[in-house]
Backbone bond lengths (Angstrom), bond angles and torsions (degrees), N, CA, C in turn:
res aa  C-N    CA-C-N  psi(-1)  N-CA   C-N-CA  omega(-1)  CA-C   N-CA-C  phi
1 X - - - 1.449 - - 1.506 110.07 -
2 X 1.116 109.54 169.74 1.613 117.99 179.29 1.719 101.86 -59.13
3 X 1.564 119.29 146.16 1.295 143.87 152.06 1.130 96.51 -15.88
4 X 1.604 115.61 145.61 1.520 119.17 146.26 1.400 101.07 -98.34
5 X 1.494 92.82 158.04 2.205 114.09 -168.23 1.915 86.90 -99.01
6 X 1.091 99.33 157.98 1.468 94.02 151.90 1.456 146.63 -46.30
7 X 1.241 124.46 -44.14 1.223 105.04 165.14 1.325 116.56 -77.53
8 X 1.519 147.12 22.70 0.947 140.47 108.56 1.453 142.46 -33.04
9 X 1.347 121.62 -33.53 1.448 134.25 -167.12 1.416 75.56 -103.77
10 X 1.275 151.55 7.05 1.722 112.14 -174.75 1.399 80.76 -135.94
11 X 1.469 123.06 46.01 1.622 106.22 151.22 1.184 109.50 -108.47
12 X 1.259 146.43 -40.68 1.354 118.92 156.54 1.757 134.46 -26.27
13 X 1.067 86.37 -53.47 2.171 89.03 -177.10 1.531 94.47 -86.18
14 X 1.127 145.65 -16.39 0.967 128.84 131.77 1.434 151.09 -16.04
15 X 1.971 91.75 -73.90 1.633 96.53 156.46 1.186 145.46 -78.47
16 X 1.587 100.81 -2.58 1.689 133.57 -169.11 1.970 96.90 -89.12
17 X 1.224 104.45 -16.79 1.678 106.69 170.50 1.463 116.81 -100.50
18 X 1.692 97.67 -28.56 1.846 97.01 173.76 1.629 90.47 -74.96
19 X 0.987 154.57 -52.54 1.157 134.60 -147.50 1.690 110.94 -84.19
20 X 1.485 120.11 -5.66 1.368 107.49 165.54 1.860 100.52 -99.73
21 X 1.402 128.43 -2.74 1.313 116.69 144.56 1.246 127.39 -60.12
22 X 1.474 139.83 -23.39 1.622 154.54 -170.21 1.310 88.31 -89.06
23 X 1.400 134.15 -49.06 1.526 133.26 -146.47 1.859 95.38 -74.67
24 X 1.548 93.40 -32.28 1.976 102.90 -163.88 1.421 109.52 -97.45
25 X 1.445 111.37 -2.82 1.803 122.51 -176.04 1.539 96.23 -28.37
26 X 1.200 124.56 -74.24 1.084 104.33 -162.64 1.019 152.60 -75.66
27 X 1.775 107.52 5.78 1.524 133.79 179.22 1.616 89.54 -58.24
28 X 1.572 91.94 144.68 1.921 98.80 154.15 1.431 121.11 -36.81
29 X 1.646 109.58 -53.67 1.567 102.36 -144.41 1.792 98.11 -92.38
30 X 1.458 112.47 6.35 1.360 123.77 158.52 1.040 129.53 -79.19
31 X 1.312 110.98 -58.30 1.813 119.99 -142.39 1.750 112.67 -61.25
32 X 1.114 101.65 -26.09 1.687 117.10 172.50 1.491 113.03 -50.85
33 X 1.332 109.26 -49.26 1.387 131.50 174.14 1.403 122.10 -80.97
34 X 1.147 109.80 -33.85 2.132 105.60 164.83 0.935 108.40 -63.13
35 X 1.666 128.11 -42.33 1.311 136.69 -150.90 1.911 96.76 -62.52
36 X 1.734 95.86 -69.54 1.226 108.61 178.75 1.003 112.41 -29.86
37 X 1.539 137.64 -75.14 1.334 147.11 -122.94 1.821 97.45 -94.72
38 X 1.200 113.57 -33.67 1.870 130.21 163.17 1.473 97.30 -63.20
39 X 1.462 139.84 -41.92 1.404 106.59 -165.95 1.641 97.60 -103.30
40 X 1.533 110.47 -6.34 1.449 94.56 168.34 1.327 122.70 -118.75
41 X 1.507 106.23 44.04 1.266 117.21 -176.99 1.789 119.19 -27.85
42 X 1.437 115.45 -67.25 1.491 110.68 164.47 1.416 113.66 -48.66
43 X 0.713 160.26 -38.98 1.280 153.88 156.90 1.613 121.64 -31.81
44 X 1.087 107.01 -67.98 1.572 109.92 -179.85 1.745 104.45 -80.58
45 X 1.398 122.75 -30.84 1.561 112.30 -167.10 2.073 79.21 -132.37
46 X 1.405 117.50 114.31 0.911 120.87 165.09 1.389 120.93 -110.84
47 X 1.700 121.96 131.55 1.301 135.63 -160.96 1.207 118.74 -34.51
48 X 1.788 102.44 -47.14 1.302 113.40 -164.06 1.547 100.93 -134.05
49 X 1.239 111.12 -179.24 1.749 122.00 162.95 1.155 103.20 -173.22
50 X 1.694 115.08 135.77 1.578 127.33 158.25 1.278 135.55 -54.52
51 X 1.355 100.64 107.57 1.500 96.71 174.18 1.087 145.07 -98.89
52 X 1.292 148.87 98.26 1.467 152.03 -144.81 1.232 99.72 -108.46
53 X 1.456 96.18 151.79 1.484 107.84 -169.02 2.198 104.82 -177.53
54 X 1.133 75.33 118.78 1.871 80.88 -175.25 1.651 103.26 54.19
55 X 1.134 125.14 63.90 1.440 134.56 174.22 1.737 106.75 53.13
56 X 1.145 106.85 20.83 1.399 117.84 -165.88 1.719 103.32 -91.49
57 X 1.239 141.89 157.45 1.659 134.64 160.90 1.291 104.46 -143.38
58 X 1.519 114.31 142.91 1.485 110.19 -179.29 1.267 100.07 -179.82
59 X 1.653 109.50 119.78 1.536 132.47 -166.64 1.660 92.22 -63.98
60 X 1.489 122.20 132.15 1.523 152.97 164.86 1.544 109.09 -130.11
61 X 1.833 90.70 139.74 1.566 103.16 172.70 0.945 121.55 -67.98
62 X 1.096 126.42 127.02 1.590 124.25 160.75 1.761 123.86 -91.21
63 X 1.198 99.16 -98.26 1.794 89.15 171.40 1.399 110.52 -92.81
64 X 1.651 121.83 8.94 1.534 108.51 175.61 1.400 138.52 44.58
65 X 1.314 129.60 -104.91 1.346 129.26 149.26 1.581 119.48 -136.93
66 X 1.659 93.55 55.71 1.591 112.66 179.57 1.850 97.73 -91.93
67 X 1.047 117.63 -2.62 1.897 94.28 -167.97 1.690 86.14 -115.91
68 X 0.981 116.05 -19.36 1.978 121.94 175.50 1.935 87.50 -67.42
69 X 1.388 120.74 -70.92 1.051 105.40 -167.31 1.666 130.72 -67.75
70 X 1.414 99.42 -20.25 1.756 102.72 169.78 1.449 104.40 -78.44
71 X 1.652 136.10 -10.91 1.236 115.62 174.24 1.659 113.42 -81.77
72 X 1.687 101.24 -11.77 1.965 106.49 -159.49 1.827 72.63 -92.37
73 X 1.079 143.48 -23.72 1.462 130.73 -173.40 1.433 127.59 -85.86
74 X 1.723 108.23 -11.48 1.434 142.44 171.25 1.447 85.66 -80.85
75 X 1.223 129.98 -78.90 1.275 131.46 -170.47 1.296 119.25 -39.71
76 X 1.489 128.99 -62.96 1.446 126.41 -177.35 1.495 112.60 -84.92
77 X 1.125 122.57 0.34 1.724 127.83 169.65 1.544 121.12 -149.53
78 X 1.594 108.01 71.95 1.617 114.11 -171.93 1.822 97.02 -69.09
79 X 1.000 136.68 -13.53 1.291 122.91 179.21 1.124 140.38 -150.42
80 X 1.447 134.57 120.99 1.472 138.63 -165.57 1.412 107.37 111.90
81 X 1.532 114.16 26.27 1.448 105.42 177.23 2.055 116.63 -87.55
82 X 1.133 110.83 160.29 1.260 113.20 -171.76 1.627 95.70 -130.19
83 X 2.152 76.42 120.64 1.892 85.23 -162.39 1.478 87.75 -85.59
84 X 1.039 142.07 -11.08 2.037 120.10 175.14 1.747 106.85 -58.06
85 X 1.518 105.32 -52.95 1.304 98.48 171.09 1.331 138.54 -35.85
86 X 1.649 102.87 -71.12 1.395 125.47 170.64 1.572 98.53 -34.93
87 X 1.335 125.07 -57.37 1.471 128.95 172.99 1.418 130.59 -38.27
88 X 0.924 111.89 -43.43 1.384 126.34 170.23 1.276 122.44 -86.54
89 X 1.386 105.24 -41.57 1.963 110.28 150.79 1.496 114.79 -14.81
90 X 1.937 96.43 -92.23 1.116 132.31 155.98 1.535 107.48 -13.41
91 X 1.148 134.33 -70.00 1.578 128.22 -175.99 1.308 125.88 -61.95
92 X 1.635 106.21 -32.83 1.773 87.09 -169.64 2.157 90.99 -112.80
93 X 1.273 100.68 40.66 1.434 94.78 163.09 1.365 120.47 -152.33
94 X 1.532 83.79 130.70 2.131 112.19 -141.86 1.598 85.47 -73.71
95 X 1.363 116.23 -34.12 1.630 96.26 -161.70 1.350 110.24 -130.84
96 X 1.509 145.12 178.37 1.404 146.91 -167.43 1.939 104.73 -45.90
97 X 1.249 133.11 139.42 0.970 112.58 159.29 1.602 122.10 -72.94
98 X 1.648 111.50 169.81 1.419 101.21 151.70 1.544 132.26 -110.66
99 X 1.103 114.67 -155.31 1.464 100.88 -155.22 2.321 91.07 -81.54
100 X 1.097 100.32 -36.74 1.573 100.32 172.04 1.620 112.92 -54.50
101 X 1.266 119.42 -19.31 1.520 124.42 175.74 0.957 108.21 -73.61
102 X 1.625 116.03 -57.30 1.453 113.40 171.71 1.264 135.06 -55.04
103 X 1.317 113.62 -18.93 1.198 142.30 179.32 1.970 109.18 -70.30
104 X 1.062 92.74 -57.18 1.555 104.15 160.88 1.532 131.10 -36.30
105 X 1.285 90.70 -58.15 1.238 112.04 -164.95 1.480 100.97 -72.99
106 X 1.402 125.29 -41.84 1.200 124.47 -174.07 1.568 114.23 -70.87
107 X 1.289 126.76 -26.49 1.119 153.31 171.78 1.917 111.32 -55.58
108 X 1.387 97.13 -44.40 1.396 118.03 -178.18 1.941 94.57 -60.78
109 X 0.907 104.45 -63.78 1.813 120.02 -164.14 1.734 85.90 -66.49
């Protein structure tokens, strides 16, 4: 398939930092900031982005519905997660997980 651009390569460590924000929601010097970033999920992690290239344009995924599913995975497992995993998760999967992925993964740890 086509190259990934940079903001491609930085959605993993990306989501590997939102998800120790979900883990701390409820600290004071957080919760202001989970809140936000949960109700404006498109905003901070957007589905898609245009990519141009040699006068070229053409809609690519970006975080898709990877930051919806690391928040439902914050939710059903606030503790004992292993962020290398999650990391590597995160990398070799092109599209949203499902809930059996997550399932996996937790299984793995």
């Amino acid at each position: 398939g086509p190259a990934a651009c940079n903001k491609q390569q930085l959605v993993a460590p990306v989501l590997s930092l939102y998800a120790q924000i979900l883990r701390q929601r409820n600290a004071p010097h957080v919760k202001a900031l989970a809140a936000d970033m949960i109700a404006k999920r498109d905003k901070y992690f957007p589905p898609t982005f245009s990519y141009c290239h040699n006068g070229q344009s053409q809609e690519r995924e970006l975080f898709g519905k990877r930051a919806a599913a690391m928040e439902e995975r914050c939710r059903l497992h606030r503790a004992g997660s292993k962020d290398l995993e999650v990391d590597i998760w995160l990398r070799t999967t092109s599209s949203a997980p499902s809930l059996e992925d997550l399932g996996k993964l937790e299984q793995a740890e």
